[in-house]
C-alpha positions in Angstrom: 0.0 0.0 0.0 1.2 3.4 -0.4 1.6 5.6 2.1 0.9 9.3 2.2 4.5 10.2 2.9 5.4 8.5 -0.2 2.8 10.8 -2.1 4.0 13.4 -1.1 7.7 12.6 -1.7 6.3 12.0 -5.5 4.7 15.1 -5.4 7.7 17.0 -4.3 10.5 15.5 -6.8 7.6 16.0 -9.5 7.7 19.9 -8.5 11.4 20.2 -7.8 11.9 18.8 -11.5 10.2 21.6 -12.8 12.6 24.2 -11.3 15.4 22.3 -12.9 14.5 22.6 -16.3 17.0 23.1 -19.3 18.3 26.5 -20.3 15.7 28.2 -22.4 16.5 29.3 -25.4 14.7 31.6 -27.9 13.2 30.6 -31.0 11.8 32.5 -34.2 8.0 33.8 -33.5 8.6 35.1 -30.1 6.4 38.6 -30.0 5.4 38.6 -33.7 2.6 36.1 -34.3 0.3 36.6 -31.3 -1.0 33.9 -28.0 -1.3 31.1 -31.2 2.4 31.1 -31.6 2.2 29.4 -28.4 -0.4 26.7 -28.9 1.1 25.7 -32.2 4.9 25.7 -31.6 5.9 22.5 -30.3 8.3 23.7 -27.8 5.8 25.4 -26.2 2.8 22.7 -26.8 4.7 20.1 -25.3 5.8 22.0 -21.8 1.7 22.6 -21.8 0.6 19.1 -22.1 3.1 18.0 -19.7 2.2 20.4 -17.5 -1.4 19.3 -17.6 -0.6 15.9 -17.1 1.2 16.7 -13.9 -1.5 18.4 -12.7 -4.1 15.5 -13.4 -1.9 13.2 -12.0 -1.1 15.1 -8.9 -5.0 15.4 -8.7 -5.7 11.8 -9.1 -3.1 10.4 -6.8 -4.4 13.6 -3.9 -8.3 11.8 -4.5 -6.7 8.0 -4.7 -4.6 8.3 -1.2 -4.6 11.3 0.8 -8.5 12.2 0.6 -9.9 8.6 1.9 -7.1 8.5 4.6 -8.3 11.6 6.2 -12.4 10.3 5.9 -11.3 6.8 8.1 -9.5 9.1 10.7 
Protein backbone atom coordinates (compact mmCIF):
# COMPACT_ATOMS: atom_id res chain seq x y z
CA UNK A 1 0.00 0.00 0.00
CA UNK A 2 1.24 3.39 -0.42
CA UNK A 3 1.58 5.62 2.12
CA UNK A 4 0.95 9.25 2.21
CA UNK A 5 4.46 10.16 2.89
CA UNK A 6 5.42 8.48 -0.25
CA UNK A 7 2.81 10.75 -2.05
CA UNK A 8 4.01 13.42 -1.06
CA UNK A 9 7.68 12.63 -1.66
CA UNK A 10 6.27 11.96 -5.49
CA UNK A 11 4.65 15.15 -5.44
CA UNK A 12 7.65 16.96 -4.27
CA UNK A 13 10.45 15.46 -6.80
CA UNK A 14 7.58 16.05 -9.54
CA UNK A 15 7.67 19.86 -8.48
CA UNK A 16 11.42 20.24 -7.81
CA UNK A 17 11.89 18.81 -11.50
CA UNK A 18 10.19 21.58 -12.85
CA UNK A 19 12.59 24.22 -11.27
CA UNK A 20 15.42 22.25 -12.85
CA UNK A 21 14.53 22.56 -16.33
CA UNK A 22 16.99 23.08 -19.30
CA UNK A 23 18.34 26.53 -20.28
CA UNK A 24 15.72 28.21 -22.42
CA UNK A 25 16.53 29.28 -25.36
CA UNK A 26 14.65 31.55 -27.94
CA UNK A 27 13.24 30.64 -30.98
CA UNK A 28 11.82 32.50 -34.23
CA UNK A 29 7.97 33.78 -33.46
CA UNK A 30 8.56 35.09 -30.06
CA UNK A 31 6.39 38.61 -30.03
CA UNK A 32 5.35 38.57 -33.70
CA UNK A 33 2.63 36.11 -34.27
CA UNK A 34 0.32 36.65 -31.26
CA UNK A 35 -0.99 33.85 -28.03
CA UNK A 36 -1.32 31.11 -31.21
CA UNK A 37 2.43 31.08 -31.65
CA UNK A 38 2.17 29.37 -28.42
CA UNK A 39 -0.37 26.65 -28.86
CA UNK A 40 1.13 25.73 -32.23
CA UNK A 41 4.91 25.73 -31.59
CA UNK A 42 5.86 22.53 -30.31
CA UNK A 43 8.31 23.73 -27.78
CA UNK A 44 5.75 25.39 -26.15
CA UNK A 45 2.77 22.74 -26.81
CA UNK A 46 4.71 20.08 -25.30
CA UNK A 47 5.85 21.98 -21.80
CA UNK A 48 1.69 22.57 -21.84
CA UNK A 49 0.61 19.07 -22.15
CA UNK A 50 3.08 17.96 -19.69
CA UNK A 51 2.17 20.37 -17.46
CA UNK A 52 -1.41 19.35 -17.64
CA UNK A 53 -0.61 15.88 -17.14
CA UNK A 54 1.20 16.68 -13.85
CA UNK A 55 -1.54 18.44 -12.68
CA UNK A 56 -4.09 15.48 -13.39
CA UNK A 57 -1.93 13.17 -11.98
CA UNK A 58 -1.08 15.10 -8.85
CA UNK A 59 -5.03 15.41 -8.66
CA UNK A 60 -5.67 11.79 -9.09
CA UNK A 61 -3.08 10.43 -6.76
CA UNK A 62 -4.35 13.59 -3.94
CA UNK A 63 -8.30 11.79 -4.46
CA UNK A 64 -6.67 8.05 -4.67
CA UNK A 65 -4.64 8.28 -1.24
CA UNK A 66 -4.63 11.34 0.79
CA UNK A 67 -8.50 12.18 0.64
CA UNK A 68 -9.91 8.58 1.93
CA UNK A 69 -7.11 8.50 4.63
CA UNK A 70 -8.35 11.56 6.16
CA UNK A 71 -12.43 10.32 5.86
CA UNK A 72 -11.30 6.81 8.10
CA UNK A 73 -9.50 9.07 10.70
Amino acid sequence: MVTVKQIIQFITIVCLSALFQMTAYAHPGHGQTGPTHYVTEPQHAIVMVAALLSIVMITIAVRMFVLPVKRQS
